[in-house]
VMD Tcl script that draws the C-alpha trace (Angstrom):
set ca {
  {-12.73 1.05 48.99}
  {-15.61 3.10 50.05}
  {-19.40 2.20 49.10}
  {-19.62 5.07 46.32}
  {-16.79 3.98 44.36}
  {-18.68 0.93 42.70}
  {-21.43 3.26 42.10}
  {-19.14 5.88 40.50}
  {-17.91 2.67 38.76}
  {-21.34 1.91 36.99}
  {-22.23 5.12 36.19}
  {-18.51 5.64 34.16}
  {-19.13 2.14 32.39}
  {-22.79 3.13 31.71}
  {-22.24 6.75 30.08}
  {-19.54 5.13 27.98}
  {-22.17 2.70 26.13}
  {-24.45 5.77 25.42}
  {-21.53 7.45 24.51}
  {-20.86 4.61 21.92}
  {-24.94 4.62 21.04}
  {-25.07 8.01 20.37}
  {-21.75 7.95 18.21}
  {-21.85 9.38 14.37}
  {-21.25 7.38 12.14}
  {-17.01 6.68 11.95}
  {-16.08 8.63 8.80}
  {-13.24 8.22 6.76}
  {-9.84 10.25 7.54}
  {-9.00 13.35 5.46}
  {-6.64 12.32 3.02}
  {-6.20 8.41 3.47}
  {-6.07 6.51 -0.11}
  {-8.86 4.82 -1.57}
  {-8.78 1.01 -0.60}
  {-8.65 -1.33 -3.72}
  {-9.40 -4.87 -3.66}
  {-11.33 -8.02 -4.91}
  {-14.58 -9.49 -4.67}
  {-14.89 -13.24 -3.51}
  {-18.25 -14.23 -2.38}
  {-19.62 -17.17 -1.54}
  {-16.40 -19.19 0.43}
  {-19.55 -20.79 2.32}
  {-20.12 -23.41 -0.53}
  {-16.28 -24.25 -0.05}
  {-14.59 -26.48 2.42}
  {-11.79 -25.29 4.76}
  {-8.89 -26.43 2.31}
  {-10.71 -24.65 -0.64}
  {-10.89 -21.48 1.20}
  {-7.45 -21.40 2.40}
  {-5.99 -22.04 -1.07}
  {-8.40 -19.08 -2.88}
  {-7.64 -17.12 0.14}
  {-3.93 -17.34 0.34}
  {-3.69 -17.14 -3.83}
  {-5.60 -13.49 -3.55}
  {-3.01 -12.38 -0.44}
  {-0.26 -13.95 -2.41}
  {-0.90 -11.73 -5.49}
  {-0.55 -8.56 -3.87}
  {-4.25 -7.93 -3.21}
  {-4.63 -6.08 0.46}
  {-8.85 -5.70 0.17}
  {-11.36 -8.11 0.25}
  {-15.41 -8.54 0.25}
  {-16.36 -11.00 1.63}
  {-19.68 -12.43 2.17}
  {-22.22 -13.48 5.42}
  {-24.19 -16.02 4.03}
  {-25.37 -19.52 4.86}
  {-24.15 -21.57 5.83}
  {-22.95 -18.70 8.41}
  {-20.45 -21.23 10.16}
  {-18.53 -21.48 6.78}
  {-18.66 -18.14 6.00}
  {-17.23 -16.98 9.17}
  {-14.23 -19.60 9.14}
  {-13.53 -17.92 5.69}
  {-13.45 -14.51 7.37}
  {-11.28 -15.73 10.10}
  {-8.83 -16.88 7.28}
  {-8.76 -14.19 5.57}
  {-8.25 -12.00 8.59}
  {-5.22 -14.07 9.55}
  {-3.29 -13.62 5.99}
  {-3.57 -9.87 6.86}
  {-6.59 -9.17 4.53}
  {-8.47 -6.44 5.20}
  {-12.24 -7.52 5.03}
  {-15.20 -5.89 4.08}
  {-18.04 -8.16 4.96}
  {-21.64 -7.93 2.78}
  {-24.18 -9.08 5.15}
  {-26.48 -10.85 2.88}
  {-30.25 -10.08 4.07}
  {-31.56 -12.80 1.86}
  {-30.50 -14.82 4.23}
  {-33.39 -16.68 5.20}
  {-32.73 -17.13 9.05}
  {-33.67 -13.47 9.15}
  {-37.41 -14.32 7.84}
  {-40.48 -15.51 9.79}
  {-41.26 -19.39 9.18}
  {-44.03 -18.35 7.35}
  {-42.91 -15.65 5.11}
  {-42.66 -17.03 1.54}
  {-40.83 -15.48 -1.04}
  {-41.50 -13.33 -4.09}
  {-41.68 -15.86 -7.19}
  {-38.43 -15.44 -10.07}
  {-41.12 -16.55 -12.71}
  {-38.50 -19.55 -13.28}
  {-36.59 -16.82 -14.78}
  {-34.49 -15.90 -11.41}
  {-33.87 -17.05 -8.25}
  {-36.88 -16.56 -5.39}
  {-35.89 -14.05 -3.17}
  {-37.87 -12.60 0.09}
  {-39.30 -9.14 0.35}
  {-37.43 -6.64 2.42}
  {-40.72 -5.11 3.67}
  {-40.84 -9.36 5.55}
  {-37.18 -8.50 6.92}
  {-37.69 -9.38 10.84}
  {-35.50 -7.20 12.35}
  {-35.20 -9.05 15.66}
  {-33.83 -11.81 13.96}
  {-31.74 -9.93 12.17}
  {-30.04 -8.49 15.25}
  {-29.78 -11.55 17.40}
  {-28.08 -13.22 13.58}
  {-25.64 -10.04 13.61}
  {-25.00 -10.51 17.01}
  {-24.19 -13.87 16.90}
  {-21.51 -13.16 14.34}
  {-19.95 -10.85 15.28}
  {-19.18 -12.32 18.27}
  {-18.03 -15.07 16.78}
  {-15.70 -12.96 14.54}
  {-14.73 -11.38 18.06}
  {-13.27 -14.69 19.53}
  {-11.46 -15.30 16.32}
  {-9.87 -11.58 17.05}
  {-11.23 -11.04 13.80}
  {-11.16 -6.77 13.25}
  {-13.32 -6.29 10.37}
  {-12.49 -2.83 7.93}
  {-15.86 -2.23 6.79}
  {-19.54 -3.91 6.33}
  {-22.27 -3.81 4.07}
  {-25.68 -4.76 4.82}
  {-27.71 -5.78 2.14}
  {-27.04 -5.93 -1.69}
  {-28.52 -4.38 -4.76}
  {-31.73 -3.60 -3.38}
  {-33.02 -1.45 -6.13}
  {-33.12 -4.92 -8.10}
  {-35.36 -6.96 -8.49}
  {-33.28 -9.92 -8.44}
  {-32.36 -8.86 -4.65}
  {-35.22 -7.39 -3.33}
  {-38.76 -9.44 -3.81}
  {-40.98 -5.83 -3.26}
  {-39.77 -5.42 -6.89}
  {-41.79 -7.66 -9.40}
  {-40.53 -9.84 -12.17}
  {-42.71 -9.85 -14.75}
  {-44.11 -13.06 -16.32}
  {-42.71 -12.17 -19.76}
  {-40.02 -10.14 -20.57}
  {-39.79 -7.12 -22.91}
  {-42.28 -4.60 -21.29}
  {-41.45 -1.33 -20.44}
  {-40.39 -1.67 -16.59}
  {-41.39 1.59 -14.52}
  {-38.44 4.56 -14.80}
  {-39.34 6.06 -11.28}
  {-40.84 4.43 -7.89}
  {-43.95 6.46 -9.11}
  {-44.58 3.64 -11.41}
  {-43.66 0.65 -9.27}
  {-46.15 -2.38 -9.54}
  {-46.79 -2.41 -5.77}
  {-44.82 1.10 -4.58}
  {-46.14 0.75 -1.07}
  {-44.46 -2.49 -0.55}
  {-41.16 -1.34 -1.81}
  {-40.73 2.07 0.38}
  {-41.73 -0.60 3.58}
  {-38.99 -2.06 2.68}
  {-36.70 1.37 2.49}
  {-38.67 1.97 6.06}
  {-36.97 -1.43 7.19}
  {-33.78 -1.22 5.78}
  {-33.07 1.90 7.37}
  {-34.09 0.34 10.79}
  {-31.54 -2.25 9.83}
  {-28.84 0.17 9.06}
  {-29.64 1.51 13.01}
  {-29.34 -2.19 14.38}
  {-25.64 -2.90 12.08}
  {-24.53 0.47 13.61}
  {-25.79 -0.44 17.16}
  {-23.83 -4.16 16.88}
  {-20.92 -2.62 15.56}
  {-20.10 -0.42 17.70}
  {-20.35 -2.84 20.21}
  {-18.13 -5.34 18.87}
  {-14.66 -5.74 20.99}
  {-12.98 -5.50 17.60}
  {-14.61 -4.22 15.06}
  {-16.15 -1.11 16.68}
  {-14.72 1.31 14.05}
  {-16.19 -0.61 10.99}
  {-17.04 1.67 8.57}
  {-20.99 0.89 7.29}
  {-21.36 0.97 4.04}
  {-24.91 1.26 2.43}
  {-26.09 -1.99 0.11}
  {-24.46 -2.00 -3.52}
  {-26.85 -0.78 -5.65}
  {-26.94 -2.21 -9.02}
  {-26.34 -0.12 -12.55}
  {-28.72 -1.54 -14.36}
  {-30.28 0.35 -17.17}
  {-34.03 0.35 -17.91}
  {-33.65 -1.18 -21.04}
  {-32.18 -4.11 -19.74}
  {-34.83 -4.53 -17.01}
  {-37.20 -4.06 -19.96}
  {-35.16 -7.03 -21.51}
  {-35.36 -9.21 -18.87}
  {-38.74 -7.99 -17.33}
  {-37.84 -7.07 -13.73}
  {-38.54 -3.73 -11.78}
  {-35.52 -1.62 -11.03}
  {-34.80 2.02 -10.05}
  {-31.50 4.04 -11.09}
  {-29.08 4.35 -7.78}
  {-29.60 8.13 -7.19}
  {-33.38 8.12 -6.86}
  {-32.90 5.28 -4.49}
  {-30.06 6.86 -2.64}
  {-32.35 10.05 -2.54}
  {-35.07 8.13 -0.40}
  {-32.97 6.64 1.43}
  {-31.30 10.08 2.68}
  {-34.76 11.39 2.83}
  {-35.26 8.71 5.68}
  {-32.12 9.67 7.48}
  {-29.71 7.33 6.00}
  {-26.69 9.60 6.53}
  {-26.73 9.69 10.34}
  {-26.34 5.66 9.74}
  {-23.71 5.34 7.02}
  {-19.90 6.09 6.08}
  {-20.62 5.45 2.68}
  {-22.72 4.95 -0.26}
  {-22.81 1.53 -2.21}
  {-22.75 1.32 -5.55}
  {-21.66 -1.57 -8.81}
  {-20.73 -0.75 -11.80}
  {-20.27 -2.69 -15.18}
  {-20.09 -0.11 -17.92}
  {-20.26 -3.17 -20.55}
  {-18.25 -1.01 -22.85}
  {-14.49 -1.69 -24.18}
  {-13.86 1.74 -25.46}
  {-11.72 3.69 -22.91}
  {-13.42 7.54 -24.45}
  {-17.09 5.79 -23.73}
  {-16.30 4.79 -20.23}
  {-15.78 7.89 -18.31}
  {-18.92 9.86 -19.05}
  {-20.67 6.51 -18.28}
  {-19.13 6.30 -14.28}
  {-18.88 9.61 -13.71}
  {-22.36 9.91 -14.39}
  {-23.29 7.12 -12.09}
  {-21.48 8.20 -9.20}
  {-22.44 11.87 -9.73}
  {-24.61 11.30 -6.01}
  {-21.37 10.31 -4.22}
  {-20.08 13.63 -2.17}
  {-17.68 14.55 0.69}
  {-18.80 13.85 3.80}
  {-19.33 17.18 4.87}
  {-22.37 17.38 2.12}
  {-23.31 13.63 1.96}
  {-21.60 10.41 1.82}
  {-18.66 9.42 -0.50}
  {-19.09 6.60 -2.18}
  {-17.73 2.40 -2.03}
  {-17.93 0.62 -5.58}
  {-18.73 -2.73 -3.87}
  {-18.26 -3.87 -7.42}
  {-17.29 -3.59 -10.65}
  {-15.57 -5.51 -13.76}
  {-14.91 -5.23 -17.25}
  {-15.17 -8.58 -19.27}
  {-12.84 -10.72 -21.28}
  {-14.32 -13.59 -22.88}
  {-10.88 -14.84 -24.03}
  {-10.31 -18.39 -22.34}
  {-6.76 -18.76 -24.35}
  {-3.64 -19.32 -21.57}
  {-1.32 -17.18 -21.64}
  {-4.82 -15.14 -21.13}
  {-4.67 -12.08 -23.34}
  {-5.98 -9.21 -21.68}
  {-4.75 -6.29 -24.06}
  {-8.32 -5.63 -24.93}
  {-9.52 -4.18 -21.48}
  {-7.10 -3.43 -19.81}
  {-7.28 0.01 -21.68}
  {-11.16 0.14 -19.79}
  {-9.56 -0.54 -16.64}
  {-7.44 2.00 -16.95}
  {-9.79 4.41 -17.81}
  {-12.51 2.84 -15.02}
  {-8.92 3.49 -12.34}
  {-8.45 7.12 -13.98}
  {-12.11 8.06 -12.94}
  {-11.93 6.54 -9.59}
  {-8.69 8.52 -8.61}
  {-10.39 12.07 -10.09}
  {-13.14 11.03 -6.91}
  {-11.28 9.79 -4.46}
  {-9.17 13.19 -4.78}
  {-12.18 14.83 -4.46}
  {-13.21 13.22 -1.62}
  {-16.26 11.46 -3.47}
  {-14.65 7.85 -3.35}
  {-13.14 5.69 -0.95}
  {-12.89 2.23 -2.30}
  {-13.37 -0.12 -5.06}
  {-13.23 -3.85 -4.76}
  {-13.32 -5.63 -8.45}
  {-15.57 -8.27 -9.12}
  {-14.45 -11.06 -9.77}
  {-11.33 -12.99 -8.26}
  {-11.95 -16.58 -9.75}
  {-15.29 -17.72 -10.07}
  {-17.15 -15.45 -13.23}
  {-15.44 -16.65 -16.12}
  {-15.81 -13.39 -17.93}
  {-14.79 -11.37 -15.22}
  {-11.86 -13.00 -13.53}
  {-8.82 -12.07 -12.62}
  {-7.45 -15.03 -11.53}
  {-6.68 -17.01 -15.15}
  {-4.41 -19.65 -16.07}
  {-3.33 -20.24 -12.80}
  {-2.14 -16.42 -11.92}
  {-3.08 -12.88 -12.05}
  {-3.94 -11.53 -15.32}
  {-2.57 -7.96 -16.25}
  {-5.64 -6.36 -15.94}
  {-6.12 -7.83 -12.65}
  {-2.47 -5.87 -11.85}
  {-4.47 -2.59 -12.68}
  {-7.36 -3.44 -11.03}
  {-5.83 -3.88 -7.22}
  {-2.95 -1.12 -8.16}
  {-2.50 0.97 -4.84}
  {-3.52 4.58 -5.97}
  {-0.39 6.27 -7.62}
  {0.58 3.53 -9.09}
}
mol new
graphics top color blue
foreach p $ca { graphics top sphere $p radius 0.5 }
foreach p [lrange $ca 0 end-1] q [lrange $ca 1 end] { graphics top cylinder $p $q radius 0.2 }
display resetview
């Protein structure tokens, strides 16, 4: 071997990693199906036994998609990922940036009024912790052999309950603002747009680095459908999804992403009042050649029955018409996924009842063409 060859060497291994920095984002194949599947946060607060039985219930039922979730404690949410991946699950992961291992020691967070939870300000996000946090798990999820399908960074962070830059007000039932115009503290909240995009550049970075997960898809945090007279209702600050998507493509977003998140809960039974309602919402999601399509991260239809046999005859007629609107996108290129919320643990929104999956829970995970 002559002396230039390990320098030829080098240079070969060190154009390929700006190869892989420089890399657009990886976008979805022409024609492939929309992915449905299931929500199941929170396997964390469950021990191994737990998980495996949850887990190998929603794989046993037919259900090929899952969200998952990268919370604390991190050890237990990655062993939950690792089982999942080994029933043959396909995983998107939500990387939850409340997590507080990703905040100075001396950042406090924004007060719930009692109300809600605490949660920490985006605009305090350290980003250097949040990289060295990603790393770590991702690794991790490496030397499990692990190949993750998509993941999600962040959640509803037009909401007040996920995003301390917007206030909760100390008694509900004033008008909330309608536009970022008339946030309480509107500096605060675009710092924290600033920051979240940096984050979306550090997720892509880590990705694309990871031995088996380097094709990810990134999705863009689920952005809640709350309506302004709910937050007047329950006195928090929140901004519809498309003005927030707009900023956040104003700041470059779609260099960053594969998709758009998005939940939906149209709260309404009747089938005819449904569609206008989504199609409405996800009127920012595009093809990729003009934009981003879109992910529904979420979305569920209530039953309040708690009978067994459950009797779900009253929506599955919304989920039908929620899975009629979702096809009309994905055909058009606008959608590529929708994972139901939940599997087991809301007791409204379950699909999981009396020990099996309910009918509407059938229609909800359906492959499309079904």
């Amino acid at each position: 071997m002559t002396r230039a060859a390990p320098r030829a060497q080098l240079l070969a291994a060190w154009l390929s990693l700006v190869v892989i920095a420089c890399a657009p984002p990886v976008l979805a194949e022409d024609g492939a199906a929309a992915r449905y599947g299931v929500n199941r946060l929170n396997l964390a607060w469950l021990d191994r036994a737990d998980q495996e039985r949850v887990l190998k219930e929603i794989a046993d039922s037919g259900v090929t998609h899952v969200r998952l979730s990268l919370s604390r404690p991190v050890d237990k949410s990655i062993e939950a990922v690792g089982i999942a991946s080994r029933l043959g699950l396909h995983i998107l992961l939500e990387i939850q940036l409340s997590n507080k291992s990703y905040y100075g020691d001396a950042v406090r967070p924004r007060s719930g009024q009692e109300r809600i939870w605490d949660i920490n300000r985006l605009s305090d996000l350290d980003l250097d912790r949040y990289r060295l946090g990603l790393r770590d798990a991702l690794a991790r999820l490496d030397a499990l052999g692990v190949r993750l399908d998509a993941v999600e960074p962040g959640n509803e962070i037009n909401l007040a309950g996920y995003n301390g830059d917007l206030a909760v007000y100390r008694k509900p039932g004033l008008q909330t603002p309608r536009t970022v115009a008339d946030l309480k503290d509107r500096a605060a909240f675009e710092e924290g747009l600033d920051r979240y995009i940096k984050a979306l550049k550090i997720t892509r970075d880590e990705m694309r680095k990871s031995a088996s997960s380097s094709s990810a898809a990134i999705v863009s945090a689920g952005l809640s459908d709350m309506g302004a007279k709910e937050a007047d209702r329950q006195g928090m600050e929140r901004l519809d999804p498309a003005e927030v998507i707009a900023l956040l493509r104003a700041r470059g977003m779609d260099e960053l992403v594969d998709a758009y998140g998005i939940h939906i809960y149209p709260a309404r039974k009747d089938p005819e009042a449904i569609k206008p309602i989504v199609t409405r919402l996800l009127d920012f999601c595009k093809p990729s050649a003009s934009g981003r399509p879109c992910w529904v991260t979420e979305w569920g239809i209530a039953n309040t029955a708690r009978s067994c046999p459950v009797d779900d005859r009253q929506r599955e007629g919304a989920m039908t018409a929620m899975r009629t609107v979702f096809s009309e996108f994905a055909k058009a290129k606008r959608l590529d996924a929708a994972y139901y919320y939940d599997w087991d643990t809301q007791q409204s929104y379950r699909l999981w009842r009396c020990g099996t999956l309910s009918p509407a829970g059938a229609l909800a995970i359906a492959p499309e063409g079904n």
